[in-house]
C-alpha positions in Angstrom: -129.9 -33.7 31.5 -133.2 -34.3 30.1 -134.0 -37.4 31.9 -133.1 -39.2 34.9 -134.3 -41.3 37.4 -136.2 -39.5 40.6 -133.7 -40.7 42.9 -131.1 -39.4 40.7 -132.7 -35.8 40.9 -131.1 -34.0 43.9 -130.6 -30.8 45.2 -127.7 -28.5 43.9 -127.5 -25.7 46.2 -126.1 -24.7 49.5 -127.6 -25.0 52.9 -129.5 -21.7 54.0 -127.8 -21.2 57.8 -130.1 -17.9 58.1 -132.5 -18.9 61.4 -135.5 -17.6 60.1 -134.7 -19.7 56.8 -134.7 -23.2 58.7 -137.2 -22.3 61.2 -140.0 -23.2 59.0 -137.7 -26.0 56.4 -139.4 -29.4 57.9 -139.1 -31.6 60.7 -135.0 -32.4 60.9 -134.6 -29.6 63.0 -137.2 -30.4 65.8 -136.3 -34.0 66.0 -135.7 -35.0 69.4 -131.6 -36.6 68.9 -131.5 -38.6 72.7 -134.3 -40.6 70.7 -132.2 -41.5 67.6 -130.4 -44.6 68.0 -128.4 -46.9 65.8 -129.8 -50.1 64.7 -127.0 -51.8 66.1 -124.0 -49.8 67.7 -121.7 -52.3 65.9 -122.1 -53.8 62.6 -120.1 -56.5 60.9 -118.5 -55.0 57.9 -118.2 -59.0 56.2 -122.2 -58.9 56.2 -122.9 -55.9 54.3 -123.8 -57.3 50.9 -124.3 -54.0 49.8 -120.3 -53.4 49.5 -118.5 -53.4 45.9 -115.8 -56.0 45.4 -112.6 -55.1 47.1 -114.8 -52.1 48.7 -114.0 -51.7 52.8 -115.4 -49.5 55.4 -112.8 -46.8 56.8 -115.3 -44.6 59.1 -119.0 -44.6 60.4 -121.6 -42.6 62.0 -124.6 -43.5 63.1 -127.9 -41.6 63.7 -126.9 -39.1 61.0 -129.8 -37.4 59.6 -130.1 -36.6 55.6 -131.8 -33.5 55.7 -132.7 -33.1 52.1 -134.8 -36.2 53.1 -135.3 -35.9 56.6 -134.2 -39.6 57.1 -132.0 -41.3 60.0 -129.6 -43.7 59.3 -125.7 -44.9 59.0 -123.4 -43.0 57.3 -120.2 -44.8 56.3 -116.7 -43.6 54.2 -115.4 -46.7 52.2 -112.5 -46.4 49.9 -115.1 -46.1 46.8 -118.0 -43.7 48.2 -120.0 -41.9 50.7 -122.4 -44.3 51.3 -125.8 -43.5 53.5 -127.9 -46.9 54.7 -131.2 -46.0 56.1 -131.9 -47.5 59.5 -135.4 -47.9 58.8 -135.6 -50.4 55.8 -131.5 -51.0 56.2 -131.0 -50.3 52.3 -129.0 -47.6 50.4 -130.4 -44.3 50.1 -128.9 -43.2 46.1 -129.6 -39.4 47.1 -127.0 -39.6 50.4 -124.7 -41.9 48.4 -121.8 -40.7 46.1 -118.3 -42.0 45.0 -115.5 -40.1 46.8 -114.2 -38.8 43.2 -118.1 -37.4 42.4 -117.3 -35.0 45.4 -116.4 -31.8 44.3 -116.0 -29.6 47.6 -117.1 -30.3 51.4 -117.6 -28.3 54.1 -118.5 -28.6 58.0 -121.0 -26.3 59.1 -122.4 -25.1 62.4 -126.6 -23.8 62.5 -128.0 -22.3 65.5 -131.7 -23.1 65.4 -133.6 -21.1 67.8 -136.3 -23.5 70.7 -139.4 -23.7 69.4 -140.2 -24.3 73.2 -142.5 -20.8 74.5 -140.9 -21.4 78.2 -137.2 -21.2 76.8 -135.3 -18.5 74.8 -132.0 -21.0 74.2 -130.9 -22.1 71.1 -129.4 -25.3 69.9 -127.0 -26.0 67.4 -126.6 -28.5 64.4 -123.8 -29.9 63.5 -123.7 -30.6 59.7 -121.4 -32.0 57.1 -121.9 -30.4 53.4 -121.3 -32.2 50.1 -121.5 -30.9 46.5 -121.1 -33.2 43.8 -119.6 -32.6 40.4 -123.1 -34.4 39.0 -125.2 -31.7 40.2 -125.9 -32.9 43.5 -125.9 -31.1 46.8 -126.0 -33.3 50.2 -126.2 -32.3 53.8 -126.0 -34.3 56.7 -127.0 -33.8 60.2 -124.9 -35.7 62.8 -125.5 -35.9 66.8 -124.7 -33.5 68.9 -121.5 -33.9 71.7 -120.3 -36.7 69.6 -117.1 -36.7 67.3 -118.6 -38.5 64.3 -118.3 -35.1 62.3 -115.0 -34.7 62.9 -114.2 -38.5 61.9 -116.0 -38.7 58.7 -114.8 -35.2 57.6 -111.5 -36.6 58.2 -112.1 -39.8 56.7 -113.0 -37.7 53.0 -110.2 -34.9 53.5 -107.9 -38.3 53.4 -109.6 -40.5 50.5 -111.2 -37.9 48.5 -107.3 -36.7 47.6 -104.9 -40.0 47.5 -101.4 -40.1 47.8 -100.9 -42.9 45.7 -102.5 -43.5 42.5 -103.0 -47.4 43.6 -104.8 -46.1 46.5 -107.7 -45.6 44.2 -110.4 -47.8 43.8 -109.9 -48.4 40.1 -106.9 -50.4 41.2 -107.4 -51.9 44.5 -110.3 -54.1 43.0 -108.4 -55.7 40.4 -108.5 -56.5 37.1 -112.0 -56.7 34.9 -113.4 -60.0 34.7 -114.8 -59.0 31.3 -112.7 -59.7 27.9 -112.6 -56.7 25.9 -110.0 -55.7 22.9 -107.5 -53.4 23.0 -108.5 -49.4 22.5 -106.3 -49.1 19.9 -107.8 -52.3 18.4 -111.3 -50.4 18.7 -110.0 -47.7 17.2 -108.4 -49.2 14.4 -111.8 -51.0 13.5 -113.5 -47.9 13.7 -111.2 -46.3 11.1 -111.8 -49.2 9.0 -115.6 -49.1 9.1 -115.1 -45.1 8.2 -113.2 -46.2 5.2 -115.3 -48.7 3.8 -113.3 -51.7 4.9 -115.1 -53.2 8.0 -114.8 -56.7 6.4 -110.9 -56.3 7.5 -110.5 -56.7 11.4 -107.3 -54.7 13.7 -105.5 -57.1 16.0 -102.2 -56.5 18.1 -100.4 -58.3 15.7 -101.6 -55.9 13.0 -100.4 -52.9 15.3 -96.9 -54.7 16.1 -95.8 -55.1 13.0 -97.6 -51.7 11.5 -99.9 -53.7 8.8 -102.9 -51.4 10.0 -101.8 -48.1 7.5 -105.1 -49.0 4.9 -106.4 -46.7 2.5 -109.3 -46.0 -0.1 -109.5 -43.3 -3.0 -109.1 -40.6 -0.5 -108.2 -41.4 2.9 -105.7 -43.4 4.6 -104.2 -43.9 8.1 -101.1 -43.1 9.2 -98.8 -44.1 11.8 -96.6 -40.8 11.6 -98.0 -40.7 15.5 -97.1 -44.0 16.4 -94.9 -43.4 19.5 -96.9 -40.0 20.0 -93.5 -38.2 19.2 -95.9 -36.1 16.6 -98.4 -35.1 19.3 -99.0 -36.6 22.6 -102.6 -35.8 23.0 -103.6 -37.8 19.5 -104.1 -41.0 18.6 -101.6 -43.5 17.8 -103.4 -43.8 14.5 -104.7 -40.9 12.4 -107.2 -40.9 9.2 -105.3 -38.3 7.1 -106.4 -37.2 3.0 -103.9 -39.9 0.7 -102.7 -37.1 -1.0 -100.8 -36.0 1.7 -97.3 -37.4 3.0 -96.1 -37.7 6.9 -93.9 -35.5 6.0 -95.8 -32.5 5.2 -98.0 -33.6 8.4 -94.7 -33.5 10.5 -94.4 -29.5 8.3 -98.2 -28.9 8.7 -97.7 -29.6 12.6 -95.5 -27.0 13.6 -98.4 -24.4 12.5 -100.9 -25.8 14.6 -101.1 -25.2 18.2 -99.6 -28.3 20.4 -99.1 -29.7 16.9 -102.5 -31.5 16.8 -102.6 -30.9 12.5 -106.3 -31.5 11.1 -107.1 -35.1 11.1 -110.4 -36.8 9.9 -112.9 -37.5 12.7 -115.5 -39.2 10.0 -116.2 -39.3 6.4 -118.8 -40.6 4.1 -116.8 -43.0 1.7 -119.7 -43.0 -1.0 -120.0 -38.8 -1.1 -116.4 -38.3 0.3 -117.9 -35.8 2.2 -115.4 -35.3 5.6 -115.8 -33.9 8.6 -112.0 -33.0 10.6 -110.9 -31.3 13.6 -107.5 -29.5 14.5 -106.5 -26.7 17.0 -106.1 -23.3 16.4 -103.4 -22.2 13.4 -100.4 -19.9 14.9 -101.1 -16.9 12.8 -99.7 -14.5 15.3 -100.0 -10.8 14.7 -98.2 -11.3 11.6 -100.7 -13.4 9.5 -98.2 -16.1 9.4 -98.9 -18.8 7.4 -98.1 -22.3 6.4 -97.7 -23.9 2.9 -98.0 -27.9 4.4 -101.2 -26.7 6.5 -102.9 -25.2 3.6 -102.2 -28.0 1.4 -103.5 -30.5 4.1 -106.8 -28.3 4.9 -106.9 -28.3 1.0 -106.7 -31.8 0.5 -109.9 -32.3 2.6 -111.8 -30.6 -0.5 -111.5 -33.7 -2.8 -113.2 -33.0 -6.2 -116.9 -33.8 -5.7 -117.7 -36.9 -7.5 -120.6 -35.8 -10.2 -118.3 -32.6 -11.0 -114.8 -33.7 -12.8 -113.9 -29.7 -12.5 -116.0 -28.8 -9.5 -113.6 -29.1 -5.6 -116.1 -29.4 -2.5 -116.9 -26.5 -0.1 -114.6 -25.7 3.0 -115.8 -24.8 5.6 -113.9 -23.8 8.7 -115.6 -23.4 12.0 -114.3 -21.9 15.1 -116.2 -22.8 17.8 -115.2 -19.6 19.6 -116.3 -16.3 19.6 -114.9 -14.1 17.0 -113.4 -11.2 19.7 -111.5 -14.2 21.3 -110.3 -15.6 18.4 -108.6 -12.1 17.4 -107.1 -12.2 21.1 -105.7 -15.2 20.7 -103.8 -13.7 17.6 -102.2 -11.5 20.4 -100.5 -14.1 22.1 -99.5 -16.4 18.9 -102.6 -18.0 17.9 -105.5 -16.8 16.2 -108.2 -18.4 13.0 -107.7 -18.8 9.6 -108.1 -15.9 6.7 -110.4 -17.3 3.8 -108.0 -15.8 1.5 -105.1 -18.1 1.8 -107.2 -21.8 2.1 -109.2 -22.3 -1.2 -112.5 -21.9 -1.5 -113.5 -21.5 2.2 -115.9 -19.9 4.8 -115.5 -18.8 8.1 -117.7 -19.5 10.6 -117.3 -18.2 14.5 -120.1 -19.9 16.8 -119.5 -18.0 19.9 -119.4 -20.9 22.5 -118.1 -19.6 25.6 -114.9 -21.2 27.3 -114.2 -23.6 30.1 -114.2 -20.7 32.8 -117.9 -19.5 31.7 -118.9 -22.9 31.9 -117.7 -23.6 35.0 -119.2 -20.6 36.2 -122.6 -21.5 34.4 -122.7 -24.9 36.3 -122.6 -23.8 39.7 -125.4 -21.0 39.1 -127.1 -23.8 37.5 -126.6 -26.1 40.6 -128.2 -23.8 42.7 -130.9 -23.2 40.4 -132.0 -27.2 40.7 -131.4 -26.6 44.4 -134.0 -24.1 44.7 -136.4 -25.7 42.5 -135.5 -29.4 43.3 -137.9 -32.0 44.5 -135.2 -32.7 47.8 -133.1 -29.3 48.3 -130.0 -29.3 50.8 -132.2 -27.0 53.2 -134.6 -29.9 54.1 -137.3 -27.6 52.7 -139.3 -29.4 49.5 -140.2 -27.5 46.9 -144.0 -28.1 47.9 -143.1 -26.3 51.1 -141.0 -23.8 49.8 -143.5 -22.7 47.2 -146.9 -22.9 49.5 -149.0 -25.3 47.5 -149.7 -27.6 44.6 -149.0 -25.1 41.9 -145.4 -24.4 40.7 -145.0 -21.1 42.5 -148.0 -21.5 45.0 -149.3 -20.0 41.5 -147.6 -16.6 42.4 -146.5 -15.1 39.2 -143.7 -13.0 40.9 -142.3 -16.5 42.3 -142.7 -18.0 38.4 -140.9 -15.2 37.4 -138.6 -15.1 39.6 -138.1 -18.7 38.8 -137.6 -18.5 35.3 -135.4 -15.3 35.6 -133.1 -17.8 38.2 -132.9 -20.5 35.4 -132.1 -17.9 32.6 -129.3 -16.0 34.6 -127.4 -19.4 35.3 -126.7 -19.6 31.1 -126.4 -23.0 30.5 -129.2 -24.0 28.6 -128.1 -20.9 26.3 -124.4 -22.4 26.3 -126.3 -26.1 25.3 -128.5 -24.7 22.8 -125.0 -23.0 21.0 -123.2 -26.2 21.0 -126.6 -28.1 19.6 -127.1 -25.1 16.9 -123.3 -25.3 16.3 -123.8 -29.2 16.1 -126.7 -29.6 13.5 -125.0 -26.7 11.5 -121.6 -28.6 11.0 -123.6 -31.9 10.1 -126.3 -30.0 7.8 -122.9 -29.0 5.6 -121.9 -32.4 5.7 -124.9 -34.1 4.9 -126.7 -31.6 2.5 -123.3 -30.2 0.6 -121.4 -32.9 1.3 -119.0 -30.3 2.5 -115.5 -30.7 3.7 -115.7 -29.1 7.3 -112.7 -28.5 9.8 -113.6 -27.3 13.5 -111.5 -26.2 16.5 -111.4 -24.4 18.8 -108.3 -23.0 21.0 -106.6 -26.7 21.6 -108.9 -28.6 20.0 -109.9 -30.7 23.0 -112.9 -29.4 24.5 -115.5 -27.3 22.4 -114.1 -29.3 19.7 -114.5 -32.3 21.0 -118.2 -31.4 21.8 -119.3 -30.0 18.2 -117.6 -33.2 16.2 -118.9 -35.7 18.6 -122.4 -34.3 18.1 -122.3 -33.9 14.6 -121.2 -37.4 14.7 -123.9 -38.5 16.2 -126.3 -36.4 13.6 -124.9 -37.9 10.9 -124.2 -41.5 11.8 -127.3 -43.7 13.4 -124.5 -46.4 14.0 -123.1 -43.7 16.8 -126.8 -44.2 18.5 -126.0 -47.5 19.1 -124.7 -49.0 22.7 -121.3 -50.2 20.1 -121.1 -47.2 18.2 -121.4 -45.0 21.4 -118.9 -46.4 23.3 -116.5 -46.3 19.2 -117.6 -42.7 19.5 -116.2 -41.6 23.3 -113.3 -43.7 22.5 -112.5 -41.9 19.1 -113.3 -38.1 19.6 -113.2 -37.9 23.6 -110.5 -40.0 24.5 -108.1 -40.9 21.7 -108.3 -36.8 20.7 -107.3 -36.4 24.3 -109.5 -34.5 26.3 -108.2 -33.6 29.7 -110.7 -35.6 31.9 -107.8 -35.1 34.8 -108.5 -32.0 34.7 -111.7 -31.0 33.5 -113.2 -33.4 35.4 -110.6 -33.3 38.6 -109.9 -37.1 38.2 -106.3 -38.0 39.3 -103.7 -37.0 37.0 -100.0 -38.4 37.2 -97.5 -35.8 38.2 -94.2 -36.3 36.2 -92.8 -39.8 35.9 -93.8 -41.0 39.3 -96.9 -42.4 40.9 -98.0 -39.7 43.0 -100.8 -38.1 42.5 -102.1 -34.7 41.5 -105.8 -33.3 41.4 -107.2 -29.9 40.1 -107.7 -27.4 42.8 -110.9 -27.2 42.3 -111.9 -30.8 42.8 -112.1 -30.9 47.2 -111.9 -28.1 49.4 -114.0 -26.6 51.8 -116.2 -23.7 52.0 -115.1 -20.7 55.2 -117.4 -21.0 57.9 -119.5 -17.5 56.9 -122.9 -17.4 58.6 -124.0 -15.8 55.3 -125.8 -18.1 52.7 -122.8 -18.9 49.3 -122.8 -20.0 45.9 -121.9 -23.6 45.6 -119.6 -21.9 43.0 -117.2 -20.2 45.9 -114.8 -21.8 47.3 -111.3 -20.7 48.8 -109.8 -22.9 46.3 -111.7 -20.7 44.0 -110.1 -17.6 44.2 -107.0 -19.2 42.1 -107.1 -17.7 38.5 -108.5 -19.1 35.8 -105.5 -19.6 34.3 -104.9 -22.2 37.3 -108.1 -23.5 37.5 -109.5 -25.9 34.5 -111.9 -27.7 36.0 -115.1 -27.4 33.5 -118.1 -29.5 32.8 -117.6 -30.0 29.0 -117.6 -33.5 29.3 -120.8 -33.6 31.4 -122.6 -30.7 29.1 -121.6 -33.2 26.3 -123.8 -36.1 27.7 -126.4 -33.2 28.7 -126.7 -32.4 24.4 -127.1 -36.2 24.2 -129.6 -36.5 26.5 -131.8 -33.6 24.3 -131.3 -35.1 21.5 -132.5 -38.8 22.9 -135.6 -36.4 24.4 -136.3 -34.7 21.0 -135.4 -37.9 18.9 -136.9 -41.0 21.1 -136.8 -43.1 18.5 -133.5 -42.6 16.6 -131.3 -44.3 19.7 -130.7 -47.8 20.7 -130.4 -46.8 24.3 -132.1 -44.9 26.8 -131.6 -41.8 29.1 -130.9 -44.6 32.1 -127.9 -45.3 30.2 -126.4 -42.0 29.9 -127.2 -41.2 33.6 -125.3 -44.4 34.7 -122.8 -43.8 31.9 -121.5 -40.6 33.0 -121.9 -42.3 37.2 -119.3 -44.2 36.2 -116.7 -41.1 34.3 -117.4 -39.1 37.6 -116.8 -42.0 40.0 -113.3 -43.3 39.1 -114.5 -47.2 39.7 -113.2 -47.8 36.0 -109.7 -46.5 34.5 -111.0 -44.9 31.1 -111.1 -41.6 32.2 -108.1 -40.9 34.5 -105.8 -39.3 32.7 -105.6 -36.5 30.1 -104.8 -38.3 27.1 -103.8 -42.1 25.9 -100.4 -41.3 25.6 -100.2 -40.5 29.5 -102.2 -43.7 30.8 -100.3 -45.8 28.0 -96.9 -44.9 29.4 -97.8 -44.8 33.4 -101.1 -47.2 33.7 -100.7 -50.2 31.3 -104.4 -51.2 29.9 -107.7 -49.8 31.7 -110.6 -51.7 33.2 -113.5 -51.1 30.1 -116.6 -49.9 31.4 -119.3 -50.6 28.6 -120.0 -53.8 28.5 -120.2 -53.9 32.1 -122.1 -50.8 32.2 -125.0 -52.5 30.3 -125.4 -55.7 32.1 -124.4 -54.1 36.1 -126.7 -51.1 35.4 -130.1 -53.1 34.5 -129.3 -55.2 37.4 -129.5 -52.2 39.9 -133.0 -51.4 38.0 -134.2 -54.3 38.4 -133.2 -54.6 42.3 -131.4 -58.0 41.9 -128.5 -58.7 44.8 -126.1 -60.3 42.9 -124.7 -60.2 39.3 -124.4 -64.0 39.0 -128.3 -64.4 39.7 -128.3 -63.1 35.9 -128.6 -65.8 33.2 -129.4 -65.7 29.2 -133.0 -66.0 29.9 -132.8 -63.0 31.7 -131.1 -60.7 29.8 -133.6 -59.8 27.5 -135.7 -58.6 30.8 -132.4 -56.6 32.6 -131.3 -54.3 29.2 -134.5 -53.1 29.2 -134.2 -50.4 31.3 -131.5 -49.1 29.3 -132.7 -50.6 25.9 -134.4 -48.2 23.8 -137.4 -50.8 22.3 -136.6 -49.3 19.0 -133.7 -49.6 16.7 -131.8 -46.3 15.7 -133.3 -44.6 12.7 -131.1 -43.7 9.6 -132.4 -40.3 9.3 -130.3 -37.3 10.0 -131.2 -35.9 13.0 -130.2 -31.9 12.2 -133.1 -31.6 9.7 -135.2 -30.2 13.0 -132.2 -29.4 15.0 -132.7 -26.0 14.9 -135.8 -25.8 16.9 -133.7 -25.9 19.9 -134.4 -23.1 21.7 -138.2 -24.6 22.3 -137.3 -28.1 22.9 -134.6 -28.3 25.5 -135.9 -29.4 28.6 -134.1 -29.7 32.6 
């Protein structure tokens, strides 16, 4: 992302095990280990204040060295996290500490380091324990030799990182939230009205019990033809659909579109009528099939333009995938629109790569930040590793060499697309007051990204701390993005309460004495047909986080925010993001612990180095949101009107 906190900007690369590598990577491998001793060889679990509600310690091991930081201290597994506590000042160290669902893969590891003695040509060993996080981070530990602390903390994660029981995790075990918030359908429901002009009117339960919630202006209204998700699973209960459409011809319009999620209205301007909707990919097939009820519905998104009793708004369709994959998808039943059969439309193909090329883009990115990092996972700085104060010990092979690394790893390319694809969508939208449909192949993850974005373009209210949290819930989780398995959070297998992760979300490296990717894994040599873990989710908060860079002063909140934010997706401590879709955490979970309001207030605390929440009080508060407070309100300009200057402006 653009900005984050230093101790938030770790290394993303794996460990160098070559001698001639670590012989020169800092002082953890000279330091004398028979010196290294615990603070005190038993600690009292009840007096560490430092421990989340319901948190417990399950394993320890003491004199464990971080070597991205060359610091000794206590490293302890806890039903929640990884947690490293420095024995010199006896606090947490953020770098060495991450919550057991942030862990992506780890890996025990053996380095011969050759005796720096001149008397002695024996080698020693160091045992070490790697981590890679799905947040970009790559930690190594170094624990004592002849000891079987390794062995008990490796253990300890290969046991909590993967739950047997979905009430094993943490989400659960430390109970309810203390804070009130409404229902997410509630939410949702007020959102709807705001979009439709009628955010005087307020959504209750009682409003969704006895189905009073179906309002409507001129053009839109909401349906509950998805009430018991009987039309599609991975929708909302509620959908904002054109009024001159029935359910019927939804229920027709359904069976054309791929897992039946039909175009639905993500967010319209009520004084242009100007619409911006998302669906999946139409079943054209290699027959050019095509649908009456789905043209009529795409069609009814063009309402006549206000000014223009004759005139019918543009359509534009846009296909956030490449055009070549598109046509393949026509080979196995899918496929894109023709222009010829929907009205007075355009086709646009943006060519954002899929989940797989994502996937793969992250982890060449990882170890790009590894390299380059201020702290990598080889204990070598990058003030060491490049020879003095200038970036590249002001070698321009190194700089180059540099810049070529960052290049190959494609993912400022692939952010830059979904940006350009972003400010395009909402420039229609804004300056036409165009009627434009996007999807993708399911309609749940490039999709997903390109709507939310252009939501936020178009809408200052989305730059708010309310509107962002009205914007995850609407087009992220309500639109059903498969967090389970995009992001390997827990999924629920069946109708039971076991548990089932993505292959890709633990395992552990083969003990090669050559340097790997932090990309290969053995669990990676599944297909990709098996494997769906992807970053969109966390690419998503990585546009935001441009956007906030290039537009300071158009957001009520602060990079802080989305750093913390997307701490608490990856770490499972709340329940929004466990499962693929409502529909699955509706039927299996009952109601979630909400993260946002406590998100604002917990967060500053932690900024602001304060011990205990109920230290807070009202006169306070204005101090603690600071830190994720942008100091100026959100503007009410577009922000795509210098959107296109992305290329220049992204930054790491």
């Amino acid at each position: 992302m653009a900005a984050s906190r230093p101790s938030r900007s770790v290394s993303a690369r794996d460990i160098s095990i070559g001698c001639e590598r670590l012989d020169g990577a800092g002082s953890w491998d000279t330091l004398e280990w028979t010196k290294i001793e615990p603070v005190t060889r038993s600690v009292s679990h009840a007096n560490f204040e430092f421990l989340l509600e319901a948190e417990r310690v399950l394993d320890e091991g003491h004199g464990v060295v971080l070597v991205n930081t060359d610091e000794a201290g206590t490293l302890f597994v806890t039903n929640f996290r990884l947690l490293f506590l420095s024995d010199g000042t006896r606090n947490i160290v953020p770098l060495g500490t991450i919550p057991l669902a942030t862990i992506e893969k780890f890996n025990k590891m053996v380095v011969k380091i050759q005796s720096t003695s001149r008397n002695t040509n024996k080698s020693s060993s160091r045992r070490l324990l790697q981590i890679i996080g799905k947040d970009m981070r790559i930690i190594v530990f170094c624990f004592r030799p002849r000891t079987k602390q390794r062995r008990a903390i490796f253990d300890a994660l290969s046991r909590c990182t993967k739950p047997e029981r979905i009430w094993d995790l943490y989400a659960f075990t430390c109970g309810p939230s203390k804070f009130c918030n409404l229902s997410p359908k509630v939410r949702l429901l007020n959102e709807y009205f705001r979009l439709l002009g009628k955010g005087f009117h307020h959504a209750s339960m009682r409003m969704i019990e006895d189905g009073s919630f179906t309002m409507s202006n001129d053009s839109w209204r909401i349906s509950d033809i998805n009430f018991n998700y009987s039309l599609c699973q991975s929708y909302p209960f509620a959908l904002l659909v054109p009024k001159s459409v029935s359910d019927d011809e939804i229920i027709q319009a359904s069976n054309f579109r791929a897992r039946s999620r039909v175009p639905a209205v993500s967010w319209c301007n009520p004084e242009t009528g100007a619409v911006l909707a998302r669906s999946s990919q139409p079943l054209v097939g290699i027959m050019n099939t095509r649908s009456t009820a789905d043209e009529k519905l795409v069609a009814a998104l063009c309402a006549q333009l206000s000014d223009e009793k004759d005139s019918r708004r543009k359509l534009y369709i846009a296909d956030a995938r490449p055009r070549k994959n598109a046509l393949a998808n026509g080979a196995m039943g899918g496929g894109s629109e023709s222009s010829s059969n929907y009205f007075q439309s355009e086709i646009v193909f943006f060519g954002i790569d899929n989940i797989h090329a994502m996937r793969e883009s992250f982890a060449r990115f990882r170890d790009y930040l590894d390299t380059h990092g201020a702290a990598s996972s080889d204990g070598m700085s990058s003030f060491l590793r490049h020879g003095g104060w200038t970036w590249g010990g002001g070698n321009l092979s190194s700089m180059s060499a540099s810049v070529s690394t960052l290049g190959d790893s494609g993912w400022l390319i692939h952010v830059q697309s979904v940006l350009a694809g972003s400010a395009w969508i909402a420039a229609r939208v804004a300056l036409e007051s165009a009627a434009v449909l996007v999807h993708c192949s399911d309609g749940w993850d490039r999709t997903s990204q390109l709507v939310s974005l252009a939501n936020l373009m178009l809408d200052p209210y989305y730059r708010t701390f309310t509107g962002f949290q009205a914007l995850v819930e609407k087009d992220w989780l309500a639109f059903g993005h498969p967090f389970s398995d995009r992001v390997g959070m827990p999924s629920i297998s069946g109708s039971s309460f076991e548990l089932s992760r993505n292959a890709s979300s633990t395992g552990s490296f083969s003990s090669s004495p050559l340097r790997q990717s932090s990309g290969s894994s053995q669990a990676s040599n599944s297909s990709h047909a098996q494997n769906n873990y992807s970053p969109i989710f966390l690419q998503w908060v990585d546009c935001v986080s441009q956007l906030l860079r290039i537009y300071p002063f158009a957001f009520e909140f602060s990079s802080n925010f989305l750093v913390d934010f997307l701490d608490c997706v990856l770490s499972c401590r709340f329940g929004n993001f466990l499962c693929n879709r409502y529909f699955a955490s509706e039927m299996t979970l009952g109601s979630f612990h909400m993260i946002f309001r406590k998100l604002v207030i917990c967060t500053s605390v932690r900024h602001l180095n304060l011990h205990c929440l109920l230290s807070v009080c009202w006169c306070l508060c204005r101090k603690v949101v600071e830190s994720v407070f942008n100091p100026f309100l959100p503007g009410a300009v577009c922000l795509f009107l210098l959107s296109f200057h992305f290329t220049r402006s992204l930054d790491l």
